[in-house]
C-alpha positions as CSV (number, residue, x, y, z in Angstrom):
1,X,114.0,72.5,106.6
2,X,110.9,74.0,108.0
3,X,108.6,76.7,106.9
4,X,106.7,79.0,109.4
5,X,105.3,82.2,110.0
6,X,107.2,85.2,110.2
7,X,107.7,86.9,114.0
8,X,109.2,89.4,115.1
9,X,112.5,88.2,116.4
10,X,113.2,87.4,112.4
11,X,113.4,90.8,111.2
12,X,117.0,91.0,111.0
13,X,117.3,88.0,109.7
14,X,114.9,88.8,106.6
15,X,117.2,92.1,106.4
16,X,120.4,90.0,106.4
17,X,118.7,88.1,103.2
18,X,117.5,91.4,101.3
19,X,121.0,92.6,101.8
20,X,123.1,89.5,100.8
21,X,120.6,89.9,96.9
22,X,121.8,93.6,96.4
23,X,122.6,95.1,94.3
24,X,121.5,92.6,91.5
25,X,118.0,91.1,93.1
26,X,116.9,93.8,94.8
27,X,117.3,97.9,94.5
28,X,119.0,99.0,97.9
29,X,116.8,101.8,97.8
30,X,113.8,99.4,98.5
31,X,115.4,98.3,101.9
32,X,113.1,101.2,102.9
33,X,110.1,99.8,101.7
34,X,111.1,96.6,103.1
35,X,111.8,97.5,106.8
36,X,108.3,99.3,107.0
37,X,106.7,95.9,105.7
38,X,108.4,93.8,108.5
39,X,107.9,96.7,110.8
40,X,103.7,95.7,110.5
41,X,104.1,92.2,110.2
42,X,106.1,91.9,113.5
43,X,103.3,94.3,114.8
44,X,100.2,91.8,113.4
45,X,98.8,94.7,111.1
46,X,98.1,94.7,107.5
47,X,101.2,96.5,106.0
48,X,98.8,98.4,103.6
49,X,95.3,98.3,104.7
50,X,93.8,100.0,101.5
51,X,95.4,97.7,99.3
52,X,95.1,94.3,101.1
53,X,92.9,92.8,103.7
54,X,95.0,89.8,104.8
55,X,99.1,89.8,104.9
56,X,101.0,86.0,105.8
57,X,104.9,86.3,105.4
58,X,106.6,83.1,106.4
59,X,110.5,82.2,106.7
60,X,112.1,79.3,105.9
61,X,114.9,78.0,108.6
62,X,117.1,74.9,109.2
63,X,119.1,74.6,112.3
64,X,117.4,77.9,113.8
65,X,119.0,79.9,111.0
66,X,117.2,81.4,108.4
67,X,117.9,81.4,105.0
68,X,114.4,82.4,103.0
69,X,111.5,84.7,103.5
70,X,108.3,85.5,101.4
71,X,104.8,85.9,101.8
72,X,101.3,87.1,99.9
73,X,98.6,89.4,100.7
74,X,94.9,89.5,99.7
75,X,93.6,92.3,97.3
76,X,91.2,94.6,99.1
77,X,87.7,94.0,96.9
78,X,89.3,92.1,94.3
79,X,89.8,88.2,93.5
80,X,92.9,88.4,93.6
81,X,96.5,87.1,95.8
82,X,99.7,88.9,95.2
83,X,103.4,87.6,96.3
84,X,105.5,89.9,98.5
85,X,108.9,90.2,99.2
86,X,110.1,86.4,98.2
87,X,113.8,86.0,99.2
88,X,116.4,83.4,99.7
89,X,120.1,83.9,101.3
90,X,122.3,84.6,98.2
91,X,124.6,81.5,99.2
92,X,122.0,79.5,99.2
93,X,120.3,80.2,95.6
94,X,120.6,77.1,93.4
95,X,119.9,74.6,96.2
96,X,115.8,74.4,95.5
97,X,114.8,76.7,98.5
98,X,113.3,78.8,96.2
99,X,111.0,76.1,94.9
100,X,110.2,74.9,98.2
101,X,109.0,78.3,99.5
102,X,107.0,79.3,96.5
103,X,105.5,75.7,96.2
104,X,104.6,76.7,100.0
105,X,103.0,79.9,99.0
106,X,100.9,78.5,96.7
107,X,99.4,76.0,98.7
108,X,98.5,78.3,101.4
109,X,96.6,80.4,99.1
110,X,95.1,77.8,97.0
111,X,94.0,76.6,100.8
112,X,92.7,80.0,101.9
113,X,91.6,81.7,98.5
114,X,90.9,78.7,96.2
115,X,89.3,80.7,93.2
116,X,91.6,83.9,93.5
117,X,94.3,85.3,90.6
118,X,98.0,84.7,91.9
119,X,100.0,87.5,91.1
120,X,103.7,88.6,91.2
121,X,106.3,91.1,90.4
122,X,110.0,90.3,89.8
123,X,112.9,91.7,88.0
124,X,114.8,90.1,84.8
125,X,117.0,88.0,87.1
126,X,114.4,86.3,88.4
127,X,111.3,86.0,86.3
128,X,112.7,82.6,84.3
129,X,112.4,80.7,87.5
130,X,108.5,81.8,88.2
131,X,107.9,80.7,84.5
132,X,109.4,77.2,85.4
133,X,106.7,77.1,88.5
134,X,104.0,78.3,86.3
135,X,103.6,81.9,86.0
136,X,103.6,84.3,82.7
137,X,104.2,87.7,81.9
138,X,101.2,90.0,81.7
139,X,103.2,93.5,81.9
140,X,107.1,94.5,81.6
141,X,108.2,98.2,82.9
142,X,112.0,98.6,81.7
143,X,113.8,100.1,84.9
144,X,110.7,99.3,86.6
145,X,112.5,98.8,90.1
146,X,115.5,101.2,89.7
147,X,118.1,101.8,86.7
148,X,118.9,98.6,85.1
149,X,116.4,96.9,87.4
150,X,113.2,95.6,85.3
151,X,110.1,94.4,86.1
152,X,108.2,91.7,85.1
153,X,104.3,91.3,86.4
154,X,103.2,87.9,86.2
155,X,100.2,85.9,86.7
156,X,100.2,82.3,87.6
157,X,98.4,79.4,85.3
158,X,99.4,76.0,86.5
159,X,97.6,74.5,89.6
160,X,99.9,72.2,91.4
């Protein structure tokens, strides 16, 4: 298995994982949200240049096919590192990918932002595994993603 950045010629394949996690991981209504986001990463920009002033998204791939994607970006003025868009392929869950490409995550921003908050936001299916890696809940919105979607803010505490 190897982990690298994100390029262009991945989008689909980071669409194929979004899709195979909906409905239950992911509102289908966000697919949106998430195209534009790959849309500036395969372009090099920051996807939101008032919010953040660095973006990294990486996939994970074995055998030249793709079965993970997630990255962080940097909080404009603020100490601070939030996860984005953290995925694996649906047949794949339950085969510690997941913990391999947060684990990943988290060394490349305890290497580039040392001192900064890590923050995330996930839904009820998934927050259980982020407390296992060291994360707790600092905020829940009920529906927070879409109807019978919630979501759970969370802050990181453990260093590896």
């Amino acid at each position: 298995m190897r982990i690298r950045n994100f390029q262009k010629t991945d989008f689909q394949g980071c669409i194929d994982i979004f899709s195979s996690n909906c409905p239950k991981y992911f509102d289908e209504k966000e697919l949106n949200f998430f195209n534009k986001y790959l849309e500036a990463r395969s372009q090099h920009v920051i996807f939101n240049p008032i919010q953040s002033e660095a973006d990294y998204y990486f996939v994970a791939e074995e055998k030249n096919k793709i079965f993970g994607c997630g990255g962080f970006y940097k909080i404009k003025d603020a100490n601070q590192v939030q996860f984005a868009w953290g995925m694996i392929l649906n047949s794949f869950h339950n085969k510690g990918l997941g913990t391999l490409l947060t684990n990943y995550r988290l060394e490349n921003i305890k290497t580039l932002y040392p001192e900064a908050k890590i923050t995330l936001g996930t839904s009820q299916f998934t927050y259980p595994f982020f407390e296992k890696k060291g994360f707790q809940i600092t905020n829940f919105y009920p529906d927070g993603y879409g109807e019978g979607l919630d979501r759970y803010d969370m802050e990181y505490i453990n260093s590896l």
